[in-house]
C-alpha positions in Angstrom: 19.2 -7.9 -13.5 22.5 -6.6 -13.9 21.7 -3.6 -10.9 21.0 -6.6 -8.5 23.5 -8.1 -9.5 25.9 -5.7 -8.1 23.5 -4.5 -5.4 25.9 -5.7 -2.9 29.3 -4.0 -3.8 27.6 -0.3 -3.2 29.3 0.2 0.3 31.2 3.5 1.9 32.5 4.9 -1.2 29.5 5.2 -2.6 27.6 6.5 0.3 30.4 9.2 0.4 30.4 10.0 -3.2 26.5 10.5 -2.7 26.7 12.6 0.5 29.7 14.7 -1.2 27.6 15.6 -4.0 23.7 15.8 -2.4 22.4 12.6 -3.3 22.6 11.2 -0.4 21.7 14.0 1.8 18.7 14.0 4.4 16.7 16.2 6.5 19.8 15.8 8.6 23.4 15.7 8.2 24.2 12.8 6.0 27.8 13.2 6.4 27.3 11.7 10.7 25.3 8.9 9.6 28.1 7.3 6.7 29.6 5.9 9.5 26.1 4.4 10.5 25.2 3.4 7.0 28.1 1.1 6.5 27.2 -1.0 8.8 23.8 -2.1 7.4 22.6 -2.5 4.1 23.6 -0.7 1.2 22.4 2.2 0.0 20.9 0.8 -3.5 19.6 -2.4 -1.3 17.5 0.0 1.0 16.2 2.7 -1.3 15.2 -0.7 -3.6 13.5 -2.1 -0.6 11.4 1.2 -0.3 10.5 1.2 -3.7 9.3 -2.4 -3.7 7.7 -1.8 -0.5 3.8 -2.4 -0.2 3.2 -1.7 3.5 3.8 1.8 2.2 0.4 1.9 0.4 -3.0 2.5 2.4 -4.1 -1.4 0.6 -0.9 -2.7 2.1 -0.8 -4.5 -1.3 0.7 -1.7 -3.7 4.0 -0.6 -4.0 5.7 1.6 -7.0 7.1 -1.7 -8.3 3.7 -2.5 -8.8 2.9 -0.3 -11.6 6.6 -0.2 -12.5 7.8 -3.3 -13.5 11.4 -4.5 -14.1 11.0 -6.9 -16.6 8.7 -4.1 -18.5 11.3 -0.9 -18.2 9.5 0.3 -14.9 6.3 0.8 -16.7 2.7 -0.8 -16.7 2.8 -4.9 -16.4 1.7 -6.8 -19.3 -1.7 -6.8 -20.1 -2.7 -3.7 -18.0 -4.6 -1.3 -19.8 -5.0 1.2 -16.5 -3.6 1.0 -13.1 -5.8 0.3 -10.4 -5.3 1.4 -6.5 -6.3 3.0 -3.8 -7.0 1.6 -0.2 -9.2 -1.2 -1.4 -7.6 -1.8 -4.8 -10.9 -0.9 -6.5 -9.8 2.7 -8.1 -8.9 2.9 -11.6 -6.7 5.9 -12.5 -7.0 7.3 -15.9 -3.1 7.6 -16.9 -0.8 4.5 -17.5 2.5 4.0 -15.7 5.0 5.0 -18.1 8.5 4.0 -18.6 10.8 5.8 -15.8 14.1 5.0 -17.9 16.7 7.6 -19.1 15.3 10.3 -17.3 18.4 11.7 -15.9 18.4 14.4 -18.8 15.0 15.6 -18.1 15.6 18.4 -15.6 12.4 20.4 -14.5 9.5 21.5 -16.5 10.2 25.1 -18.4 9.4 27.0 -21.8 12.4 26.7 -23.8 11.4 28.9 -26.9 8.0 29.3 -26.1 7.8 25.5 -26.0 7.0 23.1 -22.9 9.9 20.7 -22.1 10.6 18.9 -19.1 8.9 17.7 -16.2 7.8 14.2 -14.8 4.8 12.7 -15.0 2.9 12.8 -18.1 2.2 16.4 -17.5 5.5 17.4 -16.3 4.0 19.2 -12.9 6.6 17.4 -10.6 10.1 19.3 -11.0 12.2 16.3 -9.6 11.8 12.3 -9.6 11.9 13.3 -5.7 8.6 15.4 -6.0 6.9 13.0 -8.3 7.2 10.3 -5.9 5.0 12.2 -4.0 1.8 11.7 -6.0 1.4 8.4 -6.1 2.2 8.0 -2.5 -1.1 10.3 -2.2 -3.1 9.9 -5.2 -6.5 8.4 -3.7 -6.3 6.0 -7.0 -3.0 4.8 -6.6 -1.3 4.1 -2.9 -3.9 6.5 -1.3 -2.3 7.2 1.8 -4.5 9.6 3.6 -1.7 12.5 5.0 1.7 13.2 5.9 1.5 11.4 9.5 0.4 8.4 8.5 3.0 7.8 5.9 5.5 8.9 8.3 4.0 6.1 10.9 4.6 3.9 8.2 8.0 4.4 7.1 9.1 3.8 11.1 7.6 0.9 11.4 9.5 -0.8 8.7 11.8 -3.6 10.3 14.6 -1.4 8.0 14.2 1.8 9.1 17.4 2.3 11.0 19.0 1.8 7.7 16.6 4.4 5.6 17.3 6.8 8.7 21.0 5.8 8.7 21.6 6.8 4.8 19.0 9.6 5.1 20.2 11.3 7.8 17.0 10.7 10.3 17.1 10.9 14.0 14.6 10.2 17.1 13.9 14.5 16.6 13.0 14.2 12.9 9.5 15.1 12.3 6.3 13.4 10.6 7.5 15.7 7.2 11.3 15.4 7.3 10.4 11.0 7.4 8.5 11.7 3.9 11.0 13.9 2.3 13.2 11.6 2.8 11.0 8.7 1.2 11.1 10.6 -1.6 14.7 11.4 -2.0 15.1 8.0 -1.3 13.0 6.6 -4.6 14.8 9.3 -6.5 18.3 8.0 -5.4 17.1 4.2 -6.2 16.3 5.5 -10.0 19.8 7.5 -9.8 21.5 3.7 -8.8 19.9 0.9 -10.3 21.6 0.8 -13.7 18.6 -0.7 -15.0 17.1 3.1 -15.6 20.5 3.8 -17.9 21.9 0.3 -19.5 22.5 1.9 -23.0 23.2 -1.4 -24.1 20.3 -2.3 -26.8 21.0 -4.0 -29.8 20.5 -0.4 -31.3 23.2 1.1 -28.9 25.6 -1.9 -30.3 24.6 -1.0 -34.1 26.0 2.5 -33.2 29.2 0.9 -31.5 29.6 -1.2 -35.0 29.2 -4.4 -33.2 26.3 -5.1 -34.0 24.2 -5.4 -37.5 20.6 -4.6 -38.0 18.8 -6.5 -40.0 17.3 -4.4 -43.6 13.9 -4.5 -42.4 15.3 -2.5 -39.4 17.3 -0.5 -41.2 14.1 -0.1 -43.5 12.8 1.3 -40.8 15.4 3.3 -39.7 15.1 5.5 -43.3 11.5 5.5 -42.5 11.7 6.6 -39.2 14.2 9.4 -39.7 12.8 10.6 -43.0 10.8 13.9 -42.7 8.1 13.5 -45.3 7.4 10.3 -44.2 7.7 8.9 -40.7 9.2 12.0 -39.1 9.5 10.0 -35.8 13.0 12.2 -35.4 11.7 15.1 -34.9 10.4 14.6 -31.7 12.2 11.4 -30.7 15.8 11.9 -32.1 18.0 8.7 -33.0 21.0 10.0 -33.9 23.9 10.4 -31.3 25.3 14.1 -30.5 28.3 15.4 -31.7 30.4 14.7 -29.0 28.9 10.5 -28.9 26.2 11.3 -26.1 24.0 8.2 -26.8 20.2 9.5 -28.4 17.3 9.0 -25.7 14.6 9.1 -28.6 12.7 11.7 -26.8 12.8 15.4 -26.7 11.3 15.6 -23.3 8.5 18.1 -24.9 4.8 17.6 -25.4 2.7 17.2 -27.9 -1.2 16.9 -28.6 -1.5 13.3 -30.6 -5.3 13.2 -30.8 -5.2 9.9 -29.3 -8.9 8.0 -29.3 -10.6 8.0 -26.1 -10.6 5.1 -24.1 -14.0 3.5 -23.7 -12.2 1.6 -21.0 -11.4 4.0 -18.6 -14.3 4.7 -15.6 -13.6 8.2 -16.2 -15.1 9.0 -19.3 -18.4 7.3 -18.5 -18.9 11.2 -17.6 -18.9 12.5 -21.3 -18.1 15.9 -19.7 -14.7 14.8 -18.3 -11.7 15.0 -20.5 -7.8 14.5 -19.5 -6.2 17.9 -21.4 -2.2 17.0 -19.8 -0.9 20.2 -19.6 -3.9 22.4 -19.4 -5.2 20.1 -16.5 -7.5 18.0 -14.7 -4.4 17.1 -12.8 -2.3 19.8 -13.4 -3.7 23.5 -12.3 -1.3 25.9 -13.0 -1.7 26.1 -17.1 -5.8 25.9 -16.9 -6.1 29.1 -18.7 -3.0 27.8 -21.7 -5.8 26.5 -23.9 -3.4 26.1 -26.8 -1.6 23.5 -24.6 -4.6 21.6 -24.0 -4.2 17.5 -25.0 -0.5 17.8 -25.0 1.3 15.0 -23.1 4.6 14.5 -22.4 6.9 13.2 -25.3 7.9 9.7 -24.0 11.1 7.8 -25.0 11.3 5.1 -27.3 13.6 3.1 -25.5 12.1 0.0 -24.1 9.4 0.8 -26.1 8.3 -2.9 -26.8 7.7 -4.3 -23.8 5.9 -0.9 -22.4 2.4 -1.4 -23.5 -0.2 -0.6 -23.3 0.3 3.2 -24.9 0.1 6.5 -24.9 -0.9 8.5 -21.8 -4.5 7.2 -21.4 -3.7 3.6 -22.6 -6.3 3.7 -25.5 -4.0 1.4 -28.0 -2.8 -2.0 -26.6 0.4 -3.0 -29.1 3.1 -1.9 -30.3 2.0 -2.6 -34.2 -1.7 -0.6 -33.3 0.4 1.8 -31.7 2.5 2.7 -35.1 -0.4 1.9 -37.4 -2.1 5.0 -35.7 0.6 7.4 -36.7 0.3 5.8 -40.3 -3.7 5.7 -40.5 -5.3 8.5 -38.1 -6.1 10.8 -40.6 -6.6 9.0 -43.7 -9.0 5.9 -42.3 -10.1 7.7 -38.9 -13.3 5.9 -38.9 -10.6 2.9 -37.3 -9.8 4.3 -34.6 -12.9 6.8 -33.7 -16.1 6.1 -33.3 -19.2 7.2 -35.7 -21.4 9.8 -33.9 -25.1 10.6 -36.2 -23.0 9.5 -39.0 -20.3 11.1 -38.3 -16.6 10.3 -37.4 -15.8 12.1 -34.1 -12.4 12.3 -35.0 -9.9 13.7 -31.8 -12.9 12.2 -29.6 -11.0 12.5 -26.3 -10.6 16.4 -26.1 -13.4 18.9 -26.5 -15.1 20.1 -29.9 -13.3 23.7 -29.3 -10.0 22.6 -28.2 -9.2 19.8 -31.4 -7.2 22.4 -33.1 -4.3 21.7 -31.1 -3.9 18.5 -32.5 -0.5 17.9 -34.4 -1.0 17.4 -38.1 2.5 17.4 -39.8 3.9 14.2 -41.2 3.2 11.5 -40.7 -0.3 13.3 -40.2 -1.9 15.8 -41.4 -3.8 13.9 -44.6 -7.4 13.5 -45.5 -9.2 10.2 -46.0 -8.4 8.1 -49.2 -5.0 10.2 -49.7 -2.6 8.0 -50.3 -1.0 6.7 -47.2 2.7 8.0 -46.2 3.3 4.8 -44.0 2.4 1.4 -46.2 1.9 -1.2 -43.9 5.3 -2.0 -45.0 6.9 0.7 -43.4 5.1 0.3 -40.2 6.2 -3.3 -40.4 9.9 -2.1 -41.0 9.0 0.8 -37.9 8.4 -1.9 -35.2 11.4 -4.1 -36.3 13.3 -0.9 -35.6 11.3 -0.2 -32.4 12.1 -3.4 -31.2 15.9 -3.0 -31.5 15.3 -0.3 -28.6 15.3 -2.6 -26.2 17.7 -3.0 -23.2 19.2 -6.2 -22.4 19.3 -6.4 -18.3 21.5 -9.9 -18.7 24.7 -7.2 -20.1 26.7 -5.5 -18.4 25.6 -1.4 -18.9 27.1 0.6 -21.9 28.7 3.9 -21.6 26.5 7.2 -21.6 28.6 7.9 -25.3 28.8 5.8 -28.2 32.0 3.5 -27.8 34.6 4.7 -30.6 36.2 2.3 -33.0 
């Protein structure tokens, strides 16, 4: 990748830079320990080696790379439909892994407008990349490690620690909590340096620069994709750059209730009481009584989005072309993707009877069954040519943050 490729060159400056403007600072004085820092490894090769690191997990055999592949923009490995962790590797958790690309934009979770936006985690209740980081490391279904003190134990007895106390600012007097916080900082400064999270450089992003041509399916799908009566995809994952060049992230960063099926696969929902609502909880606790949020999930972006499956927040859809042919079919041949309950189609199946109002209904939704469709299978054809345009090339060299001027 091209970020390994260049792991090596981060030295002083960059440790500097970081410390000058917070992202390298500890739970001690970061400026002391440049000096430190330089003379072992670099700052992207250590907080790499922590995110790749397994003896971090209570398994010893689970690290965030794990669920966060490279090769798959830092989402679920191929063929995955749910992770599975904790300390014996036999817990399935009920969200997939998504992409943690071109976050840098996201900021924390808010109401803009009376809307949700922001927020990691597919219910935005982490603030930071730092505080996200957290969860897993605790989750009892992912890396499962039981407290603060025994993290802590493990992150000094990494043969590397005297570089992740060098760069983070640790000393002999730091205590159990101070080790952890900065663990957490330090897989937020590793998404902050690898320029795999930002590479801009899709054969998309070189369509905008003019030097590159999409094909006219993929432009096909482009119309499609941008037009309001029929795809609509825009709306909530804009393609177009800004006005002054800044490079479209095809996301919003909102949330929105999709009515996704319910995945017969997941252990959870062999307890037909338990539904995941995002925003209005299991996991999140602090918008339980926000019924109108309930079965939103976070808006993820479309870059990458062909080599991210499986999809959407529980996993329930395993391809890309499934993936689009729900937008174009949920409503008008729901009996494909629901199951039939005393003759009937339990349409919305994975959120409960009272709550399925929330679901989002405007194009390319919001039609009854036999209406004619608004997505031909033509246009979901031309939708996942597009789709596939989206994604980065980690052989190039990064593109710039703005669309390169002619």
């Amino acid at each position: 990748m091209w970020a390994r490729s260049m792991r090596g060159m981060l030295s002083v400056g960059a440790v500097v830079a970081l410390a000058a403007c917070g992202g390298g600072s500890g739970p001690g004085d970061s400026r002391s320990s440049v000096a430190a820092a330089v003379a072992g490894a670099s700052l992207l090769t250590v907080t790499t080696q922590l995110f790749e690191e397994k003896t971090l997990s209570a398994s010893g055999q689970q690290s965030c790379a794990s669920c966060h592949l490279t090769a798959n923009g830092h989402a679920d490995p191929i063929g995955t439909r749910l992770p599975v962790g904790g300390s014996a590797l036999d817990k399935q958790g009920n969200r997939s892994s998504p992409s943690l690309h071109y976050l840098e934009a996201n900021g924390p979770f808010r109401f803009v407008a009376g809307e949700p936006v922001g927020g990691f985690t597919w219910d935005g209740r982490a603030d930071t990349r730092a505080a996200q980081a957290a969860g897993p490391l605790f989750d009892a279904v992912e890396m499962a490690n039981p407290d603060v003190p025994t993290l802590a134990a493990k992150v000094r007895a990494l043969p590397y620690y005297a570089d992740v106390a060098a760069h983070f600012g640790l000393t002999a007097l730091s205590s159990d909590q101070e080790v952890v916080l900065a663990l957490q900082q330090a897989l937020e400064t590793y998404q902050r340096l690898d320029t795999d999270y930002l590479l801009f450089n899709s054969r998309y992003d070189r369509y905008l620069d003019g030097t590159e041509t999409l094909s006219a399916a993929e432009l096909r799908g482009l119309q499609v994709f941008n037009d309001p009566a029929r795809g609509q995809c825009a709306k909530c994952h804009p393609s177009q750059p800004l006005a002054d060049g800044t490079r479209p992230l095809f996301t919003t960063f909102g949330y929105e209730a999709l009515g996704v099926p319910r995945n017969p696969d997941a252990l959870a929902n062999a307890d037909p009481a338990f539904y995941d609502m995002g925003l209005c909880g299991p996991k999140r606790t602090d918008l339980s009584h926000r019924t109108d949020l309930c079965g939103r999930f976070k808006i993820p972006t479309l870059r990458n989005i062909a080599v991210t499956a499986p999809y959407f927040h529980n996993a329930a859809i395993a391809t890309l072309d499934q993936a689009v042919a729900f937008y174009a079919t949920r409503d008008i041949d729901p009996a494909r993707w629901y199951p039939v309950v005393n003759g009937v189609i339990d349409q919305f199946n994975d959120l409960p009877g009272a709550l399925r109002g929330n679901v989002f209904r405007d194009a390319p939704f919001g039609q009854k069954p036999g209406d004619p469709p608004r997505l031909s299978p033509a246009d979901v054809s031309d939708l996942v040519a597009l789709l596939k345009t989206l994604t980065d090339d980690t052989t190039r060299s990064p593109g710039g943050a703005r669309v390169a001027k002619p």
